[in-house]
C-alpha positions in Angstrom: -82.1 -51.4 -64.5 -78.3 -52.0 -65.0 -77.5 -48.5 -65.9 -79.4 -47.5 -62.3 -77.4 -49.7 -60.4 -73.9 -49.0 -62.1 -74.3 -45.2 -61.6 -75.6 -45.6 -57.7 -72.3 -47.9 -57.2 -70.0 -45.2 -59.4 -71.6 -42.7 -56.8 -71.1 -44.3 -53.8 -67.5 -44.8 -54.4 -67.1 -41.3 -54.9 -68.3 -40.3 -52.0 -66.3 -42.9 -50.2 -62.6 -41.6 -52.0 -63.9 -37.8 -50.7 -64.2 -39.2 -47.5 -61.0 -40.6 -47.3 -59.2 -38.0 -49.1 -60.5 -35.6 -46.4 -59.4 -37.9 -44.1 -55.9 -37.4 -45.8 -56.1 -34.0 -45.7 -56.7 -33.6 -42.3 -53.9 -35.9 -40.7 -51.6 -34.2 -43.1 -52.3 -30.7 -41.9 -51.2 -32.2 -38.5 -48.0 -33.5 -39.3 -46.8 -31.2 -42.2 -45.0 -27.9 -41.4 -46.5 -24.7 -42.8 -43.1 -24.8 -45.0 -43.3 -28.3 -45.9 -47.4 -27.9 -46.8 -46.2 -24.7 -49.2 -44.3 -26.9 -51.2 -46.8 -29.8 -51.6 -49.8 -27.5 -52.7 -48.0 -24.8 -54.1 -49.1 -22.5 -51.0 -47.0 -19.8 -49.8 -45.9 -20.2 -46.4 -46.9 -17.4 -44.0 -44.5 -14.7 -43.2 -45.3 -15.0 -39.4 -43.5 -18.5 -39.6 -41.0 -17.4 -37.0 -43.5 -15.8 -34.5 -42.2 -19.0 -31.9 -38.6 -18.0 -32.2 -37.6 -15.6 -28.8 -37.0 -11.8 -29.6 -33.3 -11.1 -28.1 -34.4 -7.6 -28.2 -36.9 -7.3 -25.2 -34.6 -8.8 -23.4 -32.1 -6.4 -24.0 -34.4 -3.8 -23.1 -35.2 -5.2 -20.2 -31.7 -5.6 -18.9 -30.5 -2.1 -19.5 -33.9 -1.3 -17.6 -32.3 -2.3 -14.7 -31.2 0.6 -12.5 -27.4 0.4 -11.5 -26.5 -0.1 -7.9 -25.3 2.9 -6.1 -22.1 2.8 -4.7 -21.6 1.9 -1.4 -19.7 4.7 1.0 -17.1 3.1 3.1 -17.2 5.1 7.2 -14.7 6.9 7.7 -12.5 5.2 10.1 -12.5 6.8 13.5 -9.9 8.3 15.5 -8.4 6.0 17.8 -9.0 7.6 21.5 -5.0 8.8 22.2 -4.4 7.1 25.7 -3.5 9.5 28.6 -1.0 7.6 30.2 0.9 7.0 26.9 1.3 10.6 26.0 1.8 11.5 30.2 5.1 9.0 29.8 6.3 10.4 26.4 6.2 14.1 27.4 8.8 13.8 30.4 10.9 11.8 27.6 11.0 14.2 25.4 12.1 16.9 27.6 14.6 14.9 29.3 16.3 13.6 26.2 19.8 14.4 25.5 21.3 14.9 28.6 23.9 17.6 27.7 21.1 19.6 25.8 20.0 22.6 26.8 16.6 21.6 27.8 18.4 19.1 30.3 16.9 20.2 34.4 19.9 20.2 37.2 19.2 18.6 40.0 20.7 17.8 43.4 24.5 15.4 42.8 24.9 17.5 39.7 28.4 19.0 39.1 29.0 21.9 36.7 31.6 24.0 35.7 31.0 27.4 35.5 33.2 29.9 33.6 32.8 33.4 33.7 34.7 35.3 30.8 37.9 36.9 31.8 37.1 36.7 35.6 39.0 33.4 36.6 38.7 33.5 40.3 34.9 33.8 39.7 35.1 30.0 37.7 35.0 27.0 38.8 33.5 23.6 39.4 30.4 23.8 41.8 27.7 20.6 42.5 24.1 21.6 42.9 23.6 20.4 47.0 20.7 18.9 49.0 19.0 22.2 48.7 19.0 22.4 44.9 21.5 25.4 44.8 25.1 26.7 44.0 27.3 28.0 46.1 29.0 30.8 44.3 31.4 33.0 44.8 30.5 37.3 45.5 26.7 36.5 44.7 26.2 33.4 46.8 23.5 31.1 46.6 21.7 30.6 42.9 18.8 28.5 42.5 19.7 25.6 40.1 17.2 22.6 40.9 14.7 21.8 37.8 16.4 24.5 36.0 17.9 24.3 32.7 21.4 25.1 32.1 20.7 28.4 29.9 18.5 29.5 32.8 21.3 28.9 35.5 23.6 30.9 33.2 21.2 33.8 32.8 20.5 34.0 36.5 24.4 33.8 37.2 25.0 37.0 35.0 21.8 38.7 36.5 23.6 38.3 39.8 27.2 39.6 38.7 25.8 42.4 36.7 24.6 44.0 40.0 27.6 46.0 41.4 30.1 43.4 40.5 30.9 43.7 36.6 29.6 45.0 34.0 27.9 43.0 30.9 29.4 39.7 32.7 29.4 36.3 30.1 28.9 32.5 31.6 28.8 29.5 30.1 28.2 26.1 32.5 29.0 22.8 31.0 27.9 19.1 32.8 30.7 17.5 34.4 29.3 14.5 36.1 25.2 14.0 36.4 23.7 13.2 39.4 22.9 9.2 39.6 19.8 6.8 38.4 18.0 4.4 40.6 17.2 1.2 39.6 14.9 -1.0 41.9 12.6 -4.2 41.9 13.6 -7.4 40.4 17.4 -6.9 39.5 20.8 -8.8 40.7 22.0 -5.7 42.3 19.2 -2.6 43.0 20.9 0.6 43.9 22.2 4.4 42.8 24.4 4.4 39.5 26.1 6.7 37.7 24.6 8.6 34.9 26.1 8.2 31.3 25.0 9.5 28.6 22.3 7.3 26.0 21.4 5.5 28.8 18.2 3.4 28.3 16.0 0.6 30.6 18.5 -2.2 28.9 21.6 -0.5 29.7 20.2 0.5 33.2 19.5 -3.4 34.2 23.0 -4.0 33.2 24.4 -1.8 35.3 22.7 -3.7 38.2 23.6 -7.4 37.1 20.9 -8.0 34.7 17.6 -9.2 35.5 16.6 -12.1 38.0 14.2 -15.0 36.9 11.5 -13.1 38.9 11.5 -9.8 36.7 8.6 -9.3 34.4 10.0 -7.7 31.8 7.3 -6.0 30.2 6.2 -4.1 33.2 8.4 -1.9 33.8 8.2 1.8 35.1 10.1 4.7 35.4 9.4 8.2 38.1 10.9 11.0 35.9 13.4 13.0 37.8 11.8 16.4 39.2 8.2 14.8 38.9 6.8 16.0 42.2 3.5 13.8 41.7 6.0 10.7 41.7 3.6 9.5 39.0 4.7 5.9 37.4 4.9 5.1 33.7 5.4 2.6 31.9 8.6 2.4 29.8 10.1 -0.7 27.9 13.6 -1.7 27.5 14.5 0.9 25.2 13.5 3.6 26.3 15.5 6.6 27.6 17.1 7.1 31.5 17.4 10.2 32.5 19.7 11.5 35.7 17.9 11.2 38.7 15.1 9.0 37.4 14.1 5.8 39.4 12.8 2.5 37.6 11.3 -0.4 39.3 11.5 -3.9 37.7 8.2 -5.7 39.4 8.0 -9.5 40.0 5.9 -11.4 37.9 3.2 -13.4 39.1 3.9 -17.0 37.3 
């Protein structure tokens, strides 16, 4: 009877020290890392240890995936539109610059002297009258009025070769240009004599300068020999040519 009751005790305490050593088991497979648990029972940890740790290389992939961005074509700027009245002003300038030059038009007030080689009674000084023409000697009246100087000279010797000599030579030189005008909002408004480099500025002088009424950024000129009397605008600067007329207007405020 002893012997029954000592082994059913010996076996129930067994069974309790399995239970709680499973118990063990259990909470320690919870808490122990797979490295740790390879140490403690002598079980290799799994190669796959480091399946949580992020692969750099999909990313990488994934970034050079991306497609790079085309570059962006810049319009070609467009032509600005040239304006008409712009180029209409600068055209008569360029013509008329340089007084003396040989793309220089006569015009009525204009006095020349005219030389014709070795023929001294056929030289002299002549001004281009009312009617745009010179009064020369033998041949008579030649047409000088928005003509250039070479022209006048070609004409002369065109004239003279007919009957009168033979393979005749003029030259005509500028002696005094016929005047500017100047009008509008200046001290004195009026005719003045042409010299030579004359622009706006040097025009107003001329007439006493400005008065407090002038707007100066308004002003226009009417190109000498301009039969449409078309007005451009010109500022103080620009070139005066004989004959030409500016007008200072009066400014509003």
């Amino acid at each position: 009877m002893l012997v029954r009751r000592k082994a059913a005790a010996s076996s129930s305490f067994l069974r309790r020290a399995g239970v709680f050593a499973g118990l063990a088991l259990v909470a320690l497979s919870l808490t122990v890392t797979p490295a740790c648990a390879g140490k403690l029972f002598g079980v290799n940890a799994p190669h796959n240890a480091n399946r949580y740790q992020e692969d750099p290389q999909p990313a990488t992939q994934a970034t050079a995936a991306i497609p790079a961005e085309a570059p962006v074509q810049k319009a070609a700027p467009t032509p600005q539109e040239p304006v008409a009245q712009v180029q209409a002003a600068q055209q008569p300038m360029q013509q008329a610059s340089g007084g003396s030059g040989l793309d220089y038009r006569l015009g009525a007030g204009d006095r020349l002297r005219v030389t014709v080689f070795g023929e001294p009674d056929l030289s002299g000084d002549f001004e281009v009258d009312s009617t745009g023409r010179l009064s020369m000697p033998l041949i008579g009246q030649v047409q000088a009025t928005n003509t250039t100087i070479s022209q006048v000279s070609k004409a002369i010797e065109s004239l003279l070769s007919q009957g009168y000599l033979r393979d005749p030579k003029v030259s005509i030189d500028v002696l005094n240009y016929r005047p500017f005008f100047i009008l509008g909002e200046v001290m004195k408004p009026g005719s003045y004599p042409y010299v030579n480099g004359l622009t706006v500025v040097n025009a107003v002088a001329l007439a006493g300068g400005y008065t407090y009424r002038a707007d100066k950024g308004d002003i226009t000129i009417v190109r000498a020999g301009d039969t449409s009397k078309t007005e451009y605008k010109i500022d103080e600067v620009g070139e005066v040519m004989p004959g030409d007329v500016v007008r200072v207007p009066e400014r509003f405020f």
